[in-house]
mmCIF file as Biopython writes it, N, C-alpha, C and O atoms, coordinates in Angstrom:
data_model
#
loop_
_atom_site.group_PDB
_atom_site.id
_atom_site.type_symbol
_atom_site.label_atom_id
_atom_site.label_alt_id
_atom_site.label_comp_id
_atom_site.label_asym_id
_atom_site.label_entity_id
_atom_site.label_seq_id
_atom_site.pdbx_PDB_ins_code
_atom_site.Cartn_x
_atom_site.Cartn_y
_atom_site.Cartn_z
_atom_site.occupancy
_atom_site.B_iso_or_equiv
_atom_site.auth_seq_id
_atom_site.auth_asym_id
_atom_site.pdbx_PDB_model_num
ATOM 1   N N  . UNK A ? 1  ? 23.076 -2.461  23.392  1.0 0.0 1  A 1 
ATOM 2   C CA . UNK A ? 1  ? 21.735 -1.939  23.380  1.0 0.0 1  A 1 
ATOM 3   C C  . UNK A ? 1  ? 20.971 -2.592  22.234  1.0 0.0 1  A 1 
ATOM 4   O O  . UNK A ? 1  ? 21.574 -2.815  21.184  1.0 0.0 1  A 1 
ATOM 5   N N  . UNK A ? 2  ? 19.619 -2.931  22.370  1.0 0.0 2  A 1 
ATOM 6   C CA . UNK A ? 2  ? 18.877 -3.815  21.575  1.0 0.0 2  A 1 
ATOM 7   C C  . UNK A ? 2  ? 18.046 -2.717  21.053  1.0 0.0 2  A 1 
ATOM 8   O O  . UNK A ? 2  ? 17.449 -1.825  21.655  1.0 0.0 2  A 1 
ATOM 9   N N  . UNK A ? 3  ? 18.170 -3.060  19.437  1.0 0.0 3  A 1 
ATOM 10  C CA . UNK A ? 3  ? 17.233 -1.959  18.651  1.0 0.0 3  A 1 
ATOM 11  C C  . UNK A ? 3  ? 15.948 -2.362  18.532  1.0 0.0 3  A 1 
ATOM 12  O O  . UNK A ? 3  ? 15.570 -3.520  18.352  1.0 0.0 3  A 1 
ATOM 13  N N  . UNK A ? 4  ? 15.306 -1.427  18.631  1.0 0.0 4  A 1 
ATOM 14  C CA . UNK A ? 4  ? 13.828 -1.280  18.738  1.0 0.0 4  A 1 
ATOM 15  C C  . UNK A ? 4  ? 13.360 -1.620  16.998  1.0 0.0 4  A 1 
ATOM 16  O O  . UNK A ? 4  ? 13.953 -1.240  15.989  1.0 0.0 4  A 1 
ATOM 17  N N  . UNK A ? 5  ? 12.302 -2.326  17.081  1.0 0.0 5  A 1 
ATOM 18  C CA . UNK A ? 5  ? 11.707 -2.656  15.855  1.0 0.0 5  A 1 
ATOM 19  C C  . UNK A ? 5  ? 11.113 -1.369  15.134  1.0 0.0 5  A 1 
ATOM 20  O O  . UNK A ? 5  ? 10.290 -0.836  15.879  1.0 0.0 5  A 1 
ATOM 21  N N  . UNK A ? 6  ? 11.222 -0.877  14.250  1.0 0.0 6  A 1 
ATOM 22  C CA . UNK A ? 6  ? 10.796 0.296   13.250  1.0 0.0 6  A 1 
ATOM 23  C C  . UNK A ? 6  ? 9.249  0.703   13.095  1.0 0.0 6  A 1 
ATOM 24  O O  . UNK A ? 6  ? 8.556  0.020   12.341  1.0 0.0 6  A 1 
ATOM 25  N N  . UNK A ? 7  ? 8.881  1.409   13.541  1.0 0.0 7  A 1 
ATOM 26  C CA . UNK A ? 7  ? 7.473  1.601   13.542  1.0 0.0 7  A 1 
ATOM 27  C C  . UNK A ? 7  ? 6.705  2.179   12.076  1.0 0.0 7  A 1 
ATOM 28  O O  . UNK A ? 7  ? 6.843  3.299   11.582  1.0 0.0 7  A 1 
ATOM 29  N N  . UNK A ? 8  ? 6.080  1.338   11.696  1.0 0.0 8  A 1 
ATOM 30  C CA . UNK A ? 8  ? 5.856  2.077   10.377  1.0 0.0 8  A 1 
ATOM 31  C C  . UNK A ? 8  ? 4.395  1.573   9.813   1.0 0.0 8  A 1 
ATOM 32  O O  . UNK A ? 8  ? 3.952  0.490   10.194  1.0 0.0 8  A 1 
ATOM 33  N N  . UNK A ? 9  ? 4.047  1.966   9.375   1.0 0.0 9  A 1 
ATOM 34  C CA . UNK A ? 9  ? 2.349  1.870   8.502   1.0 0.0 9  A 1 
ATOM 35  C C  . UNK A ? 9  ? 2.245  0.813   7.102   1.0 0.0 9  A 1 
ATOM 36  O O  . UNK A ? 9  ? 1.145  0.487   6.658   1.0 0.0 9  A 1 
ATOM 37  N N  . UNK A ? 10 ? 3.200  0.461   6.647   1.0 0.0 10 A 1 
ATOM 38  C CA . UNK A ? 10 ? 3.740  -0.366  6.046   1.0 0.0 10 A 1 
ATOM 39  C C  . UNK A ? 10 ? 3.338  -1.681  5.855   1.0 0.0 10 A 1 
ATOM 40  O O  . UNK A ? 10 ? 4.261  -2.269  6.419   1.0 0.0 10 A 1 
ATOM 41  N N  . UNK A ? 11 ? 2.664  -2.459  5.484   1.0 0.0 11 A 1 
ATOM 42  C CA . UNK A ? 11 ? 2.125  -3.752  5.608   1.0 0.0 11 A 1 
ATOM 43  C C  . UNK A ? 11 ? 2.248  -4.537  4.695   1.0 0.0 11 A 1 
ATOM 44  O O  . UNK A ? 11 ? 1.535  -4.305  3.719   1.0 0.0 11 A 1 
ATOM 45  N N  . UNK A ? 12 ? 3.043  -5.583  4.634   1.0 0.0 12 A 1 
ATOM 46  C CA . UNK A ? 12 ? 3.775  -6.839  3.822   1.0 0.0 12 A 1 
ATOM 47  C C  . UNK A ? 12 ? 2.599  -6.971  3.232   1.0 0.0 12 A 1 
ATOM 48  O O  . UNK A ? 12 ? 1.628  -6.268  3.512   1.0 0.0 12 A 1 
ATOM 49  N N  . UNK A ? 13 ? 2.604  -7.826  2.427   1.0 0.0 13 A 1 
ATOM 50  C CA . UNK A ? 13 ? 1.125  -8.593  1.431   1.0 0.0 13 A 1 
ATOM 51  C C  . UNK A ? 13 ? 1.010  -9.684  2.515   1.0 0.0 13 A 1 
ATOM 52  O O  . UNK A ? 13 ? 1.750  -9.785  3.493   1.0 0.0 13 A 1 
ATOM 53  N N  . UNK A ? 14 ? 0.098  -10.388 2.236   1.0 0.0 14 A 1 
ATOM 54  C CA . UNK A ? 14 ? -0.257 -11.539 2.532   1.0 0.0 14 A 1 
ATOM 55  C C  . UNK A ? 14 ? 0.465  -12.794 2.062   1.0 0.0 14 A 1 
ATOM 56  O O  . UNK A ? 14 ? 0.717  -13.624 2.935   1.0 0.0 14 A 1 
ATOM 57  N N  . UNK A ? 15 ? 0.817  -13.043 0.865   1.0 0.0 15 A 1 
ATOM 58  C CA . UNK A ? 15 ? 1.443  -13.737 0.049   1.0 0.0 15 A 1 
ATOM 59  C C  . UNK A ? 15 ? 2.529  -13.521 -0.750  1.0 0.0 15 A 1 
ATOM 60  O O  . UNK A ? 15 ? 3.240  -12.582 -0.392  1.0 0.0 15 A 1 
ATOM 61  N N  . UNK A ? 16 ? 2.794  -13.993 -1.522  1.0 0.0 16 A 1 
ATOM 62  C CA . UNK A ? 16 ? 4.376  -13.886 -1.616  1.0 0.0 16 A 1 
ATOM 63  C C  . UNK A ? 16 ? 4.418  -13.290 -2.820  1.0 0.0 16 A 1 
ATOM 64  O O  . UNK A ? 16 ? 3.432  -13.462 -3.536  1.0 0.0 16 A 1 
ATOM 65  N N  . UNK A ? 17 ? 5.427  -12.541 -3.290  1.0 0.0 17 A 1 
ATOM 66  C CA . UNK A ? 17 ? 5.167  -11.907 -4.574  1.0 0.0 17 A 1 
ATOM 67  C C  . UNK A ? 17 ? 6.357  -13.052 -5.510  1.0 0.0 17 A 1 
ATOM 68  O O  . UNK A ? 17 ? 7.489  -13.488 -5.301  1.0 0.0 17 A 1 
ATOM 69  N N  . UNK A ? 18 ? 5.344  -13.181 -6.571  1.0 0.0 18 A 1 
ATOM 70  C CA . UNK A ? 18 ? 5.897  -14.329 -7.788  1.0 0.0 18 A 1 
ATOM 71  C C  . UNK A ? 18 ? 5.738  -13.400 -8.886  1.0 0.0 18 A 1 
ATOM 72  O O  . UNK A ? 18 ? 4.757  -12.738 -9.222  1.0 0.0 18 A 1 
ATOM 73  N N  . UNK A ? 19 ? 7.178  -13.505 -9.494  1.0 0.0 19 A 1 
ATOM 74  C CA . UNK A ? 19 ? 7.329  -13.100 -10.774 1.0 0.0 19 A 1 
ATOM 75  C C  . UNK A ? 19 ? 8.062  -11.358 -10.759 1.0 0.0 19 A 1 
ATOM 76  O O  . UNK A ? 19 ? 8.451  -10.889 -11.829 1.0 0.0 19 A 1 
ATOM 77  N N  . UNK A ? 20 ? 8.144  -10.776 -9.836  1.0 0.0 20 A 1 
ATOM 78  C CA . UNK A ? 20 ? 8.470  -9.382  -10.423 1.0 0.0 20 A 1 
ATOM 79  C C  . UNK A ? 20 ? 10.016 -9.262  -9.659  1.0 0.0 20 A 1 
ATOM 80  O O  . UNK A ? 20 ? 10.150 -8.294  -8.910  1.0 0.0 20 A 1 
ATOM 81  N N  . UNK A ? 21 ? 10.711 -9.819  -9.750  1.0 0.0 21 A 1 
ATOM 82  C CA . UNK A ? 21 ? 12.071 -9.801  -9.438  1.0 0.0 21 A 1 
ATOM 83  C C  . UNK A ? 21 ? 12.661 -8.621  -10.604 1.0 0.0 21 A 1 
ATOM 84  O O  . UNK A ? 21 ? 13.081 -7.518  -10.255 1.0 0.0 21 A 1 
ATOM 85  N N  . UNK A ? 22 ? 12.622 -8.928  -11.546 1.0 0.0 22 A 1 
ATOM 86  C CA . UNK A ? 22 ? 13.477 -7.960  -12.309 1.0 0.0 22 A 1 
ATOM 87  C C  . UNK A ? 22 ? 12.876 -6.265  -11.875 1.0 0.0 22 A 1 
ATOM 88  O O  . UNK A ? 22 ? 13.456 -5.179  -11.842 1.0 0.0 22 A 1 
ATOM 89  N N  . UNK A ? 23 ? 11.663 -6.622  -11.625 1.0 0.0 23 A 1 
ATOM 90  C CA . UNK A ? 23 ? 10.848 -4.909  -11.635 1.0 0.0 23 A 1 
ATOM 91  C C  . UNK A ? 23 ? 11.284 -4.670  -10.035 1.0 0.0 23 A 1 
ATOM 92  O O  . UNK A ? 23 ? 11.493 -3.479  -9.806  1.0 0.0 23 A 1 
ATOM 93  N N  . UNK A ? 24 ? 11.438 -5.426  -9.045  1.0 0.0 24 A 1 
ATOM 94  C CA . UNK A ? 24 ? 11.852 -5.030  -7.711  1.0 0.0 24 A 1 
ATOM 95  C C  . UNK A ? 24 ? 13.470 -4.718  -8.021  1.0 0.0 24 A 1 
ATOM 96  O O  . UNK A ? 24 ? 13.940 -3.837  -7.301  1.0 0.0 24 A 1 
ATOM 97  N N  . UNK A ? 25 ? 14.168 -5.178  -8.764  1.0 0.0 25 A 1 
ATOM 98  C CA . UNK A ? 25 ? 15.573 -5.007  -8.836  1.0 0.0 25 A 1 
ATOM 99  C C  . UNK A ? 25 ? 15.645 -3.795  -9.572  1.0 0.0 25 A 1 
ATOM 100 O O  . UNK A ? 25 ? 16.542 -3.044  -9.187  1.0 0.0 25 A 1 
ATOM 101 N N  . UNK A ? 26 ? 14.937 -3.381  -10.546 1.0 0.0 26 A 1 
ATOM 102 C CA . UNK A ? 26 ? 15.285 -2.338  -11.480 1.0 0.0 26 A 1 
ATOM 103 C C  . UNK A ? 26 ? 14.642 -1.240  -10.228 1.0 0.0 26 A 1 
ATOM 104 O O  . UNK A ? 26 ? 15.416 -0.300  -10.047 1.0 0.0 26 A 1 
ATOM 105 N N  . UNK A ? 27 ? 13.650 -1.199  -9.530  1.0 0.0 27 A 1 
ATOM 106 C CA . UNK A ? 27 ? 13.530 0.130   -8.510  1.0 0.0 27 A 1 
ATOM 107 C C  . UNK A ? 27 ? 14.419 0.386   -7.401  1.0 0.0 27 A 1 
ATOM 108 O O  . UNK A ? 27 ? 14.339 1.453   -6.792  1.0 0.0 27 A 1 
ATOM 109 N N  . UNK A ? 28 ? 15.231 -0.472  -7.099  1.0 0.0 28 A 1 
ATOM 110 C CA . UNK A ? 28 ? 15.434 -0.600  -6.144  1.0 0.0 28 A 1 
ATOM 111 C C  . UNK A ? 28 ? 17.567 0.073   -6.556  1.0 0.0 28 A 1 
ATOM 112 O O  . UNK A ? 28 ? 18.436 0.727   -5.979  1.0 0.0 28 A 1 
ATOM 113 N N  . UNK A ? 29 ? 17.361 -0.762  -8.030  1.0 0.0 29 A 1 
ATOM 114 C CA . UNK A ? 29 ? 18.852 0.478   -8.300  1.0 0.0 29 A 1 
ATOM 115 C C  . UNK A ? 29 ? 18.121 1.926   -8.463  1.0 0.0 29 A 1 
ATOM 116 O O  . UNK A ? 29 ? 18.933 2.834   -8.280  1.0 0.0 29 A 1 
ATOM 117 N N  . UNK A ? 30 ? 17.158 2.262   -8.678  1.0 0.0 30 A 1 
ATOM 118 C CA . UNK A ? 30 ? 16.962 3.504   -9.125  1.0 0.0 30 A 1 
ATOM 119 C C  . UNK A ? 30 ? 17.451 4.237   -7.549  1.0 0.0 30 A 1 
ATOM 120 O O  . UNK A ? 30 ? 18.326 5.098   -7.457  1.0 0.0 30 A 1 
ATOM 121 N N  . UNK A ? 31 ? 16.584 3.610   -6.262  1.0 0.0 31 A 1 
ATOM 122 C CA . UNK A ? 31 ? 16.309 3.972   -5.048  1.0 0.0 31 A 1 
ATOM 123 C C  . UNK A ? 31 ? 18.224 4.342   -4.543  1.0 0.0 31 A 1 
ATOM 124 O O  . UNK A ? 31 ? 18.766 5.182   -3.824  1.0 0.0 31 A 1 
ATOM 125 N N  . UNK A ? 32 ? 18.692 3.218   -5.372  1.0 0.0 32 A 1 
ATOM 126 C CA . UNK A ? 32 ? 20.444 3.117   -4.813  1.0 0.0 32 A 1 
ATOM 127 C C  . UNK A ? 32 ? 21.224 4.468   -5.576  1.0 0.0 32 A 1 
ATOM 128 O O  . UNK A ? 32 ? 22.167 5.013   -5.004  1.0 0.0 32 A 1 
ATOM 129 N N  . UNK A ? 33 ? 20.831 4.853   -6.657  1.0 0.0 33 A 1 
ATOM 130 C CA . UNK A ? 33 ? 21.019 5.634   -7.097  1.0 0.0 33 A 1 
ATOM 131 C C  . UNK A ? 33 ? 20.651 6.873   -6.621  1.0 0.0 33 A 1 
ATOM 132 O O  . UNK A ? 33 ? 20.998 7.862   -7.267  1.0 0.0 33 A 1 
ATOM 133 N N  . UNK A ? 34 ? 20.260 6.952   -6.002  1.0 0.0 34 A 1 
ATOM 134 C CA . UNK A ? 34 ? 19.611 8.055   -5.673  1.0 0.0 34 A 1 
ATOM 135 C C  . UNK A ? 34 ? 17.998 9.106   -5.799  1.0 0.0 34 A 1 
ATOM 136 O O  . UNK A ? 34 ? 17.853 10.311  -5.598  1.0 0.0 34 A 1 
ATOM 137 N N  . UNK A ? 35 ? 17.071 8.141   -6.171  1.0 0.0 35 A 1 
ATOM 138 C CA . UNK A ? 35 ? 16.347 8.471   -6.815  1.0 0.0 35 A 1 
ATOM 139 C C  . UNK A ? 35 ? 15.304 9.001   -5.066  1.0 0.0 35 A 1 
ATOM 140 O O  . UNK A ? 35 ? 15.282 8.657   -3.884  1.0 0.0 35 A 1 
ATOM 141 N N  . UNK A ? 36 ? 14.581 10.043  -6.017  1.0 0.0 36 A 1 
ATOM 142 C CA . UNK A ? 36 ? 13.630 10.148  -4.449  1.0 0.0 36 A 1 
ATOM 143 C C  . UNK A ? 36 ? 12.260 10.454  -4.733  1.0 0.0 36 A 1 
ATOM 144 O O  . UNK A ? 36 ? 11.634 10.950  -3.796  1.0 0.0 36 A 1 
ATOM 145 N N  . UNK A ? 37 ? 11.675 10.279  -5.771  1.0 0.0 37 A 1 
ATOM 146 C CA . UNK A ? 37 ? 10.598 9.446   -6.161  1.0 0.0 37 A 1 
ATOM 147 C C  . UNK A ? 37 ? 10.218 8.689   -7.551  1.0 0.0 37 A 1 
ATOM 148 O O  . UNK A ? 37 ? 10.328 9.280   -8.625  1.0 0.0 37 A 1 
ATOM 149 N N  . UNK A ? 38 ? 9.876  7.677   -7.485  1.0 0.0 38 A 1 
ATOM 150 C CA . UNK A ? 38 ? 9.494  6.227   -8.321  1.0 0.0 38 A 1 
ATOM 151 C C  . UNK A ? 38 ? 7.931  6.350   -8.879  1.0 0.0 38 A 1 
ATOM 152 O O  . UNK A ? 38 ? 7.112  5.993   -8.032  1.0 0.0 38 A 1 
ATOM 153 N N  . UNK A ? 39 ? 7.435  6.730   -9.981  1.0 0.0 39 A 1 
ATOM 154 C CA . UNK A ? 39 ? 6.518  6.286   -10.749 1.0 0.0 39 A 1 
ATOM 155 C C  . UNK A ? 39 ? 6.062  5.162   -11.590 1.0 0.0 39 A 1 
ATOM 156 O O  . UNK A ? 39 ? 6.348  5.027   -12.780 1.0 0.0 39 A 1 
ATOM 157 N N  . UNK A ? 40 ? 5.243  4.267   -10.798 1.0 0.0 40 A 1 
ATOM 158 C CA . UNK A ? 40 ? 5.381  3.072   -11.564 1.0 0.0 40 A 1 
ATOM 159 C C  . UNK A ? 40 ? 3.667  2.714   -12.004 1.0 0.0 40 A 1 
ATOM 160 O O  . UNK A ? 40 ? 2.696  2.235   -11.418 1.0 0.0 40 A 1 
ATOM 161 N N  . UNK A ? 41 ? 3.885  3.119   -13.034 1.0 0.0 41 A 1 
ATOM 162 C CA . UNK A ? 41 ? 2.796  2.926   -13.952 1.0 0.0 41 A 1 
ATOM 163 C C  . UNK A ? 41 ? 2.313  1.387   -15.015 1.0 0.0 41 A 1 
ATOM 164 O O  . UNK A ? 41 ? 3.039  0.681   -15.715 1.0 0.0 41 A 1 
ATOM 165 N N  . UNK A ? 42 ? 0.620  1.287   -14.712 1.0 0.0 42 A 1 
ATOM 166 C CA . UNK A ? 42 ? 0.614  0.033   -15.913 1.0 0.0 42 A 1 
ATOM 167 C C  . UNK A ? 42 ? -0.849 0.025   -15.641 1.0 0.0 42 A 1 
ATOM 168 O O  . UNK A ? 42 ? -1.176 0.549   -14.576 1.0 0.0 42 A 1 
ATOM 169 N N  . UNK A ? 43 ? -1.861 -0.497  -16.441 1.0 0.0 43 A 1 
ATOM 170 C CA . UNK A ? 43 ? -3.174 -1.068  -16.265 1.0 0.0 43 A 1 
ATOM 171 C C  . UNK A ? 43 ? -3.287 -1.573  -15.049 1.0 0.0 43 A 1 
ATOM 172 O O  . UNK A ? 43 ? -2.342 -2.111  -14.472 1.0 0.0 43 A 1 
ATOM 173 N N  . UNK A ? 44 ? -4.966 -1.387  -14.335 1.0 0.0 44 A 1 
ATOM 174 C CA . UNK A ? 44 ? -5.390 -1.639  -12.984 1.0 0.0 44 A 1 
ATOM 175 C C  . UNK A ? 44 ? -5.249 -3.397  -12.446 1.0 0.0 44 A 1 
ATOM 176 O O  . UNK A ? 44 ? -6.206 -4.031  -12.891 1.0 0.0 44 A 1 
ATOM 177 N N  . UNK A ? 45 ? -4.671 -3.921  -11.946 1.0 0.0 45 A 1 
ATOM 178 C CA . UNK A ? 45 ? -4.459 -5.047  -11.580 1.0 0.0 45 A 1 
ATOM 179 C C  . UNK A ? 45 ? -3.455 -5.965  -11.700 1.0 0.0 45 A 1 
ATOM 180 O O  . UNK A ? 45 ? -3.533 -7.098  -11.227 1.0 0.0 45 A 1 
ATOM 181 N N  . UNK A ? 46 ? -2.195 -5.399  -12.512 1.0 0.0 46 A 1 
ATOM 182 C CA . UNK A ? 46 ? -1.255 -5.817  -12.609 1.0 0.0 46 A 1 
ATOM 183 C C  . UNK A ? 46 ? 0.085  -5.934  -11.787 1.0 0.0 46 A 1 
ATOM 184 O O  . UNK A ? 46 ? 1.126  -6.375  -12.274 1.0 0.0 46 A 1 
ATOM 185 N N  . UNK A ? 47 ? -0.112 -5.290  -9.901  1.0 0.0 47 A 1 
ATOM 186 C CA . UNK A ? 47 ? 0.756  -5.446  -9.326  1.0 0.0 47 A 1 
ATOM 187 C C  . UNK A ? 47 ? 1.372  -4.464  -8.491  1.0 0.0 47 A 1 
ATOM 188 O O  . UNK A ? 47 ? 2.154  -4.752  -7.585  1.0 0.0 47 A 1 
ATOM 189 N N  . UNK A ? 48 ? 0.919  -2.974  -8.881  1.0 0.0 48 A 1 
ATOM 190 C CA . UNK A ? 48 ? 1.763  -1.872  -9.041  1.0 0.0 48 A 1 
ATOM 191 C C  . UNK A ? 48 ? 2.005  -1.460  -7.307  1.0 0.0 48 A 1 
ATOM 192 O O  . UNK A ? 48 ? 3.058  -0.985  -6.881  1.0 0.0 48 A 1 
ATOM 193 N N  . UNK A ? 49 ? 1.137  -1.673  -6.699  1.0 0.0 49 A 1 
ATOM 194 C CA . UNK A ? 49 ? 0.860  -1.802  -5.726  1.0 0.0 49 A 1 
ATOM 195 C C  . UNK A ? 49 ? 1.468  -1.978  -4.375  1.0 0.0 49 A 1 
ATOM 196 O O  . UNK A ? 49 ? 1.840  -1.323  -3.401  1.0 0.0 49 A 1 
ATOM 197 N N  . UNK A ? 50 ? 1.329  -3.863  -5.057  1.0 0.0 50 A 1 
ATOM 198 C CA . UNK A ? 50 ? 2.342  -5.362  -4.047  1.0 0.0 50 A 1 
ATOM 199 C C  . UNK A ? 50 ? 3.567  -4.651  -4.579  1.0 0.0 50 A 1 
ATOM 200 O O  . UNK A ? 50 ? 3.962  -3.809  -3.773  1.0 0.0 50 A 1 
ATOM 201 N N  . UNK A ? 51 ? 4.386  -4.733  -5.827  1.0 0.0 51 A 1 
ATOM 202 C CA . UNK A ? 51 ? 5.770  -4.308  -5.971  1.0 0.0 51 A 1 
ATOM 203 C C  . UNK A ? 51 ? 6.284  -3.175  -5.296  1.0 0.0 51 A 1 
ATOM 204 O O  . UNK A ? 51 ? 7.466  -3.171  -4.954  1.0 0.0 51 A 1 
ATOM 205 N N  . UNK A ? 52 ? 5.186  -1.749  -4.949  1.0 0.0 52 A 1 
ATOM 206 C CA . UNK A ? 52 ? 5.732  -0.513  -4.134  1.0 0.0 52 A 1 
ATOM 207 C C  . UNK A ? 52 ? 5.778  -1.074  -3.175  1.0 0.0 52 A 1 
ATOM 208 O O  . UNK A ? 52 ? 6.889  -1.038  -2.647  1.0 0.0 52 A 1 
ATOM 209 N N  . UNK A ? 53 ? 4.454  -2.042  -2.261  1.0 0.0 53 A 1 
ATOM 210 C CA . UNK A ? 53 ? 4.841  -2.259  -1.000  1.0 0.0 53 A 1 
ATOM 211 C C  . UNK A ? 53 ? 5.902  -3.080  -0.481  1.0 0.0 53 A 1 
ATOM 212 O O  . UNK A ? 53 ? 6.360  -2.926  0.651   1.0 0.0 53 A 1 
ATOM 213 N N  . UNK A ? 54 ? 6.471  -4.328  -1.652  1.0 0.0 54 A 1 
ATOM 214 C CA . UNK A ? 54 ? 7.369  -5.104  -1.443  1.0 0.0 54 A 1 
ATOM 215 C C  . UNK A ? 54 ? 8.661  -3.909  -1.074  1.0 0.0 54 A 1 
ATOM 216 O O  . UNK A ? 54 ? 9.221  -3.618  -0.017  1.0 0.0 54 A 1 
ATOM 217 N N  . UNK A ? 55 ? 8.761  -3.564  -2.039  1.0 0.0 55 A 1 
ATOM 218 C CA . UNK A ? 55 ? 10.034 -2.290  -1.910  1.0 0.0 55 A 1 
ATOM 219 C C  . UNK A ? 55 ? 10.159 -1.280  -0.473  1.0 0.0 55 A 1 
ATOM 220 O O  . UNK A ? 55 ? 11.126 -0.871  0.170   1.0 0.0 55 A 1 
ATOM 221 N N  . UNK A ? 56 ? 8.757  -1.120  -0.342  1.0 0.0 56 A 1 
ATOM 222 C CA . UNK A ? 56 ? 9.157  -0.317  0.976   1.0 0.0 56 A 1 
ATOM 223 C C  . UNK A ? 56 ? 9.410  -1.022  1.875   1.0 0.0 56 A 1 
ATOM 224 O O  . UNK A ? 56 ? 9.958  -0.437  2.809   1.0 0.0 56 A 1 
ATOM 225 N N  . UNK A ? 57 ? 9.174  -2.499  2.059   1.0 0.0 57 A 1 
ATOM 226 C CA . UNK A ? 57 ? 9.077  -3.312  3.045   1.0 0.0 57 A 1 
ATOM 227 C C  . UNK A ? 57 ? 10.884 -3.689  3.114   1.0 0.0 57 A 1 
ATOM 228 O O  . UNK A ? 57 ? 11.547 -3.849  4.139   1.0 0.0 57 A 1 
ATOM 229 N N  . UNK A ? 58 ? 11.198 -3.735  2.179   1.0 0.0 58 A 1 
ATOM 230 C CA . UNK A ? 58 ? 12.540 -4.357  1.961   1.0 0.0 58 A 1 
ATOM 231 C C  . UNK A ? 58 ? 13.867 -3.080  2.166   1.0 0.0 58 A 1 
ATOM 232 O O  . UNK A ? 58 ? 15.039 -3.325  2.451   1.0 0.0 58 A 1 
ATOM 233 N N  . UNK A ? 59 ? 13.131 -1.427  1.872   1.0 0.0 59 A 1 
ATOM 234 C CA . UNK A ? 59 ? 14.122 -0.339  2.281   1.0 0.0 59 A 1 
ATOM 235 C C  . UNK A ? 59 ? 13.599 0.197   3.667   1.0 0.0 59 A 1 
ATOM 236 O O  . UNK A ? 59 ? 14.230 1.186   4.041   1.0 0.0 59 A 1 
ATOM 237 N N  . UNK A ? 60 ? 12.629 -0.202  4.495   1.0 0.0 60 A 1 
ATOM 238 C CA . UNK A ? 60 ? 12.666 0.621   5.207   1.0 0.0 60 A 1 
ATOM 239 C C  . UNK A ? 60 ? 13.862 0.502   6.992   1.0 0.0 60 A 1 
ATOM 240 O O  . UNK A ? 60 ? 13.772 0.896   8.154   1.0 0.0 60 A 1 
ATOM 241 N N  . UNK A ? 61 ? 14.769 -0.220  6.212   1.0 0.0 61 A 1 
ATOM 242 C CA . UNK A ? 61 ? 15.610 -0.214  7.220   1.0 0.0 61 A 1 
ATOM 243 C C  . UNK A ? 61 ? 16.348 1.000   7.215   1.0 0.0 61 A 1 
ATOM 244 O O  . UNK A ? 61 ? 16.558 1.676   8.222   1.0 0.0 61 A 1 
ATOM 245 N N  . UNK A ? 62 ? 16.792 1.302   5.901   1.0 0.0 62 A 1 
ATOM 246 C CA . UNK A ? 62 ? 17.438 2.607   5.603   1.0 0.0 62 A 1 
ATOM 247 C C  . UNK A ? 62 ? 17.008 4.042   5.846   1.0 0.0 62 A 1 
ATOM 248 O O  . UNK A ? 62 ? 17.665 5.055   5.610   1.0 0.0 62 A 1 
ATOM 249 N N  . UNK A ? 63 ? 15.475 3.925   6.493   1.0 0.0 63 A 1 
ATOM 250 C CA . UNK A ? 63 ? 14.903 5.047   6.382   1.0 0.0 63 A 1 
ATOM 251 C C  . UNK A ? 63 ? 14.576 5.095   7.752   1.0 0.0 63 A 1 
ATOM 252 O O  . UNK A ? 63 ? 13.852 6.033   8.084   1.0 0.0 63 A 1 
ATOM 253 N N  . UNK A ? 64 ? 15.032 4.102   8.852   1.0 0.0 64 A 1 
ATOM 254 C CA . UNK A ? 64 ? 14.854 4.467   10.271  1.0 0.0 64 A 1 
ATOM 255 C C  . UNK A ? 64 ? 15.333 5.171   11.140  1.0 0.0 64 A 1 
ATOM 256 O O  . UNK A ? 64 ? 14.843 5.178   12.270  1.0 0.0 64 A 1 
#
């Protein structure tokens, strides 16, 4: 049986995210850990954003 693609509201960036590897790795143990919600705080334009959406884009297999 062929799985159906995940329906979700979710929308990749446009472009590629450069530079926040360590900050996608450090949420993403939190997420492995068990965490069940992530506050990620910093001044307006620095990312906070692209990095949540990268993350959901990259767990939402686990959440189908």
């Amino acid at each position: 049986m062929a799985r159906r693609p995940v329906r979700t509201n979710v929308v990749d960036g446009l472009s590629t995210l450069v530079g926040r590897q360590r900050e996608l790795a450090a949420l993403t143990a939190f997420v492995d850990a068990g965490a069940r919600l992530l506050t990620i705080v910093g001044p307006g334009g620095v990312g906070k954003t692209r990095v949540a959406t990268r993350l959901a884009v990259e767990r939402i297999a686990a959440y189908s």
